[in-house]
N, C-alpha and C positions, 0 to 999 in steps of 0.2 A: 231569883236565878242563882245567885252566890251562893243562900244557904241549899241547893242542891247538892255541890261541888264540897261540902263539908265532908261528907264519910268517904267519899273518894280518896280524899286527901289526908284523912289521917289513918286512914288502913295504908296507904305511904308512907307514911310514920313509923308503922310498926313493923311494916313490911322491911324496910330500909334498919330499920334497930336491929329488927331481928336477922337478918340476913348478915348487917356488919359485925354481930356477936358470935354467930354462928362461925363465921368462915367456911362455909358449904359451898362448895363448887357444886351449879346446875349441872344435873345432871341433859344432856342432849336430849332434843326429843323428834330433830328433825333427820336423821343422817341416812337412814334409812327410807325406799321409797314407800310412802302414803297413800294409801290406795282410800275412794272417796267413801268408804264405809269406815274404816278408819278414823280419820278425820272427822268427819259426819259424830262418831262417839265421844274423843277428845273433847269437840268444841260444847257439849254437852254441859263440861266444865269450864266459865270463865276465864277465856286467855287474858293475858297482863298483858298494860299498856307500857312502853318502852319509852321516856323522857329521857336527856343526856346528864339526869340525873344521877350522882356518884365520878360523872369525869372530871378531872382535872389533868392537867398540860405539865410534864416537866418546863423548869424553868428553859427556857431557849437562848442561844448563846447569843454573845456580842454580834453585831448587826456586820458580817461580812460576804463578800463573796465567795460561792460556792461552785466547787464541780463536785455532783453526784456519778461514779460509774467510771471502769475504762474508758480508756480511747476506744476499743471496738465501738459498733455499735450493732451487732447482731439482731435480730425480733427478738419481742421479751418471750420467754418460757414459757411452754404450752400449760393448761391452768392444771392440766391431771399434775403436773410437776410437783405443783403446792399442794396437793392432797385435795384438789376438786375433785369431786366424782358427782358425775350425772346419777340421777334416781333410776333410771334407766335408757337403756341404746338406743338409740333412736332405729326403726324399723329398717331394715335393706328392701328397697325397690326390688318386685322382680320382676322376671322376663317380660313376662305380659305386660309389665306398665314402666314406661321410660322413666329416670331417675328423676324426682322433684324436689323440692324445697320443700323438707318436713321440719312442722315447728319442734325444737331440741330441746331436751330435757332440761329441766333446772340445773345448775351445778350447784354443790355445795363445797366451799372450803371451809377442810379442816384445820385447827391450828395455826400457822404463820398465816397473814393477812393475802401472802404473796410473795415470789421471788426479789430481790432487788432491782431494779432497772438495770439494763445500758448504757444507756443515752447518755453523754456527756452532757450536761448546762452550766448554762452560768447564772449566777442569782444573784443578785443587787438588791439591797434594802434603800427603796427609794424614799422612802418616808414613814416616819414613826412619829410618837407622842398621839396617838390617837386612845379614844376610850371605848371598847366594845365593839369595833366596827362592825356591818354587818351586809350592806347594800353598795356595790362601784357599780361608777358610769362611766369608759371616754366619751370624753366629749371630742369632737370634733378637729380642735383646737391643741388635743392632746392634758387639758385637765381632766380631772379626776371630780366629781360627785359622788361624796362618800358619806353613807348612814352611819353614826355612833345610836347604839341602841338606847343609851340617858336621854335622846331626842333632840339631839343638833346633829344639819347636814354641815360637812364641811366640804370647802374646797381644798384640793391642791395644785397647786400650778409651781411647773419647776421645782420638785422635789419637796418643797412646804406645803406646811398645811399652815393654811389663814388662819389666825387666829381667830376672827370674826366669824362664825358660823354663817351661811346663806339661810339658812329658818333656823329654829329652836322650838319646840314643842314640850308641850306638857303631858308629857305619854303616861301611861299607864304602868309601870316597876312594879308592883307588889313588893314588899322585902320577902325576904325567905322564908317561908313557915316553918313557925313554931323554932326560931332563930337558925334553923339547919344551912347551911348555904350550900348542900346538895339539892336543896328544894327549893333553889330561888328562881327568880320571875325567867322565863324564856322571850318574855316580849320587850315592848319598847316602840322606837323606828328599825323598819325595818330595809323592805325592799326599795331601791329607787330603780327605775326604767326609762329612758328616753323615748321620746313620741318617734314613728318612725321617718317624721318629717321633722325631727329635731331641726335642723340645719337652716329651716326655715320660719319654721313658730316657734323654736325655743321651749318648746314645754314636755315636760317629765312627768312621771307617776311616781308617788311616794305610798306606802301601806304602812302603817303603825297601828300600835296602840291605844285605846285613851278610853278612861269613863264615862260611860252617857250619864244622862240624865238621871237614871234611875240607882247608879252606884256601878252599874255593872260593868265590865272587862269589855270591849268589844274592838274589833278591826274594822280601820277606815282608810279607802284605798282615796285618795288628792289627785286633782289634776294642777299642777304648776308651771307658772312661767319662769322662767331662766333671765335675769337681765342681761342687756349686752353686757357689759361688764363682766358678770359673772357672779356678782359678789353678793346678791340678793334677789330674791324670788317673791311669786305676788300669786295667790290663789287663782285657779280660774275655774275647776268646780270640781264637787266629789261626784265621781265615782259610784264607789258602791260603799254602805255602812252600816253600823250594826252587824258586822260577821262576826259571829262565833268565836269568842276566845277562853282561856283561863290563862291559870298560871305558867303551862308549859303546851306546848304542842300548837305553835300560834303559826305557822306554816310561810305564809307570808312570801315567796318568789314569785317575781315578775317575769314573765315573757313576752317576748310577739311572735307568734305561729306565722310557718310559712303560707298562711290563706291571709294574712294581715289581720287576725285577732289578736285579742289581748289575753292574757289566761296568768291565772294564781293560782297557788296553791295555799289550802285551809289547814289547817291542823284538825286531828280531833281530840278535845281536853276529855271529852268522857270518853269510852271505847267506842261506847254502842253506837255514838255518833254517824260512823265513818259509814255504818248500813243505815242510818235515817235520811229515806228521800226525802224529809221536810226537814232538814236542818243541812247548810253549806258547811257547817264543819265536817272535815275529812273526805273535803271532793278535792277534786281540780275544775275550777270553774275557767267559763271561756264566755267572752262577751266582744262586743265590738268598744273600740275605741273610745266611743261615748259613754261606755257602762251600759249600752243596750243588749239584753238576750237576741241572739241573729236566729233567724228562722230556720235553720238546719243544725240547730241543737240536737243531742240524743232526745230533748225534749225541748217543742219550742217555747216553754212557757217557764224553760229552769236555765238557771247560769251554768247546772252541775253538766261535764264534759264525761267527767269519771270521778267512782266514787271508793271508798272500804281502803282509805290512806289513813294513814296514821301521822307521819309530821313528813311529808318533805319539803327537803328545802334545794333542793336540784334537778331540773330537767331540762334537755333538749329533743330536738327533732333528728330521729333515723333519716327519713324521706317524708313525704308529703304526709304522708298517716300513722307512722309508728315513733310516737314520743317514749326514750327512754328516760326514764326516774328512778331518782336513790329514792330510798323507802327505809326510816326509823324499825328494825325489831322489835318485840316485845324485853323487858327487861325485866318483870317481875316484882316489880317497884309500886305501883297505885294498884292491884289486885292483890297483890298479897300472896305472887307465885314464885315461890324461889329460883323451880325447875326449867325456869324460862328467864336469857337472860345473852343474847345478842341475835344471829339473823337476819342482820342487816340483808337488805335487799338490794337488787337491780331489778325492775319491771319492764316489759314495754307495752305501753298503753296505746289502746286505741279509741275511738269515738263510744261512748256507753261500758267500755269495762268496768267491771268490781274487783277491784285487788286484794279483797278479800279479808281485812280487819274488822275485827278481831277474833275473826272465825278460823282463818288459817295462817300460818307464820312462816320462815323459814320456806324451805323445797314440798312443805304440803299441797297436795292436790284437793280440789273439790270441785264440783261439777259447778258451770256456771260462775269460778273465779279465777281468777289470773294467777300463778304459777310464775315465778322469777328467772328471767334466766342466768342471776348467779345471785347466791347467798352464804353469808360467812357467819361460820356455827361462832366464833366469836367478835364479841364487839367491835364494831369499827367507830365511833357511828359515821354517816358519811354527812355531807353538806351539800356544800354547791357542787355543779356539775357544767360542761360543755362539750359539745363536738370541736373539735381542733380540724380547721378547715386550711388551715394557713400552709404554705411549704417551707415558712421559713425553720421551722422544726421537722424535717424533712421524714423523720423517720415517725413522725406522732401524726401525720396526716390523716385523717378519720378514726381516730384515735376519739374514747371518750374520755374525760380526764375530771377527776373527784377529788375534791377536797377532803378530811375528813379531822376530827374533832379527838375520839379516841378516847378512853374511860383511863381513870388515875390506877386501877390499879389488874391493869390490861396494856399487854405493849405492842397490840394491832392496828392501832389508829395510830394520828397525829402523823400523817402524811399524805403525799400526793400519789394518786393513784391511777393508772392507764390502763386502758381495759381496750381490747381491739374482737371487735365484730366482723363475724362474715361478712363483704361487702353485701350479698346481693340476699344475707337472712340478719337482720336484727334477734331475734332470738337465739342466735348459736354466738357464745361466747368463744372466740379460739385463744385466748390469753391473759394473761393481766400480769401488772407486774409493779413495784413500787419508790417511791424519789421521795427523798428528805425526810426521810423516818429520824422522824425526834429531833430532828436540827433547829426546827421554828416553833418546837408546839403545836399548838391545836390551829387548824387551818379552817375558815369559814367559808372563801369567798372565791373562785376564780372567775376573771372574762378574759378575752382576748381583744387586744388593740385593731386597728385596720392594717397594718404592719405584721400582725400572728406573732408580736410578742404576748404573750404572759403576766396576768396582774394577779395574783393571791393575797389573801388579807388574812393574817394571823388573829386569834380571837381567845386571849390570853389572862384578859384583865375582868372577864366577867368572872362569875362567881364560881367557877368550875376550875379554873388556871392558875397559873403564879404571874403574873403581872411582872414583865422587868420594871426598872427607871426608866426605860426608856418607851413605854406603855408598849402600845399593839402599833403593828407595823404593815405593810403594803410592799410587798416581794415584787420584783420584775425578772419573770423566766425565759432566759433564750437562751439559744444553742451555742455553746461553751467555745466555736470556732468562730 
């Protein structure tokens, strides 16, 4: 299995040598609409898989309080503002047929990530000295359950983090190949999840990393107890194991859907993965609580929900049926494509979609796959994600809100990002706009409290960042009044 994943990886090598000697700027290839013969020709040639391989974080400042934005607090900027344009107009209803909900074109931003925010906040650095973080929980209680990717969970209670880890694990790292530490490991521990009867059995999901038997990289999603105390946890069964992993694209987010499933996301380490129905890398799989496949799968006999992702690692629920998800670009990096080289997505997925990697990128169409309803010609990349339900950020209510990571030598990431949806069409983007550009670095992780505060986790210290002294930190965002 391993010596597959060899020529992959060092035509990465070269691709990455030769790119950083060159200094060639990709040239676009999505800004323009896509028509499916088009497309259909392109994909003839090899698209490139897009790792956050090459980012790194400026350093981020001393750990203080922040206000982003006037006192106004006006809606953020419509997205044409930032140089979005649709691929094309969505159709005019006529006479004969009353006005409907038509699905809206992709948007593509050009250039800036996005206007600046409004919004006043306040931001508190609640705790730091953390290594990689990458997975929060609240807890009930008001602690914190937090993934370091080296494979210890910690606690925090009261602005500290325990010194004692609650587990410790023997994950899976690779060092970086061939010494590069643009090509170092994307795995580890990752995702943690609370059961949705926390409060009562105490037990959480954890997904990591680790080698089987045979040598090889794979993902194994735990199911764990919580002691009262807090301060130590006790198996109580896996899950699902043997998922699909390598070196980068290990996917790894936990959910619970509004049907009361449980669902992850896979990464795909090869491309072609993401179109193999016999392989879970590069789905979104969706199971019951047990790890059981539920009988109203797209198929009742597959975990797979939706398939043709590439890594992510954020989504939530529009409504009952329409999950929107960040989606990794292609970067041009393990194919060996210079001309391809951000694209980040936003999708919304539904029961059985294909999202269409590594066949179409960017605002491409093709018959039979899913079309983004916004994509940015340069890198973002994004991370975690959530629906903001809360009022206590009165002006972010149904607000989608992204973390994002952001490449070292690209100044469109490394912020928090608000994106506002038609209430009553998840596909029509009407905005976006963006908070703490380069203030913290690279951002991995956000949830919201029961309170509709704001928890973000900077991800600073892996191999892509500058590490302060004071390692990776855990942000608290609320509303600056």
């Amino acid at each position: 299995m391993a010596a597959l994943r060899i020529p992959s990886l060092a035509l990465a090598v070269v691709a990455f040598l030769t790119l950083a000697c060159s200094g060639a700027s990709p040239e676009p290839t999505a800004t323009e609409p896509v028509t499916p013969e088009a497309t259909a020709e392109r994909s003839a040639t090899p698209a490139a898989d897009r790792s956050e391989a090459g980012d790194a974080s400026m350093t981020p400042p001393a750990a203080t309080a922040t206000a982003t934005g006037p006192a106004s607090t006006p809606e953020p900027q419509a997205a044409a503002a930032t140089g979005t344009t649709p691929t094309q107009a969505p159709a005019e209803p006529t006479a004969a047929e009353p006005a409907k909900a038509e699905r809206a074109e992709c948007q593509l931003v050009r250039g800036e990530a996005g206007p600046p925010g409004q919004v006043e906040l306040r931001v508190e650095v609640i705790a730091e000295g953390l290594e990689i973080p990458w997975g929060l929980a609240v807890l009930p209680n008001g602690d914190l359950l937090v993934t370091e990717r080296p494979g210890r969970l910690r606690l925090v209670r009261g602005g500290e983090v325990v010194p004692e880890p609650v587990l410790e694990f023997g994950v899976s790292m690779p060092p970086p190949l061939y010494g590069l530490d643009l090509l170092g490991s994307e795995g580890g521990l990752l995702g943690v999840l609370l059961h949705p009867q926390f409060a009562a059995n105490r037990l959480f999901y954890l997904f990591y990393n680790i080698d089987n038997q045979d040598g090889a990289q794979v993902g194994r999603m735990e199911r764990y107890a919580l002691s009262t105390a807090g301060r130590s946890a006790s198996l109580d069964r896996v899950i699902l194991d043997n998922l699909p992993a390598g070196l980068h694209h290990q996917g790894g987010r936990m959910r619970l859907g509004p049907d009361g499933m449980l669902y992850v996301g896979v990464g795909a380490y090869e491309p072609h993965d993401a179109q193999d129905p016999g392989t879970l890398a590069g789905k979104l799989l969706r199971m019951d609580l047990e790890g059981a496949v539920p009988a109203d799968n797209p198929d009742p006999n597959s975990y797979i929900f939706a398939s043709g992702i590439r890594n992510s690692q954020g989504y939530d629920w529009f409504d009952d049926r329409h999950i929107v998800m960040v989606e990794h670009g292609p970067s041009g990096i393990e194919l060996g494509r210079q001309d391809l080289r951000g694209y980040d997505e936003i999708n919304v997925v539904t029961a059985g979609d294909n999202l269409g990697w590594p066949l179409v990128w960017g605002c491409d169409r093709r018959e039979g796959l899913v079309s983004p309803a916004l994509s940015w010609q340069e890198p973002v990349p994004p991370t975690g994600a959530i629906f903001y339900r809360s009022d206590l950020i009165p002006e972010w209510t149904g607000s989608f809100l992204i973390t994002t990571v952001g490449l070292d030598d690209r100044d469109t990431g490394r912020h928090l990002h608000r994106v506002v949806f038609d209430e009553d069409d998840p596909y029509n983007v009407l905005a976006h706009e963006i908070y703490l550009h380069n203030e913290y670095g690279r951002l991995r992780t956000i949830v919201a409290d029961a309170e509709g505060r704001l928890y973000v986790m900077t991800s600073n210290c892996d191999n892509r960042g500058t590490c302060p002294s004071q390692g990776d930190k855990i942000l608290r965002v609320g509303p600056a009044r």
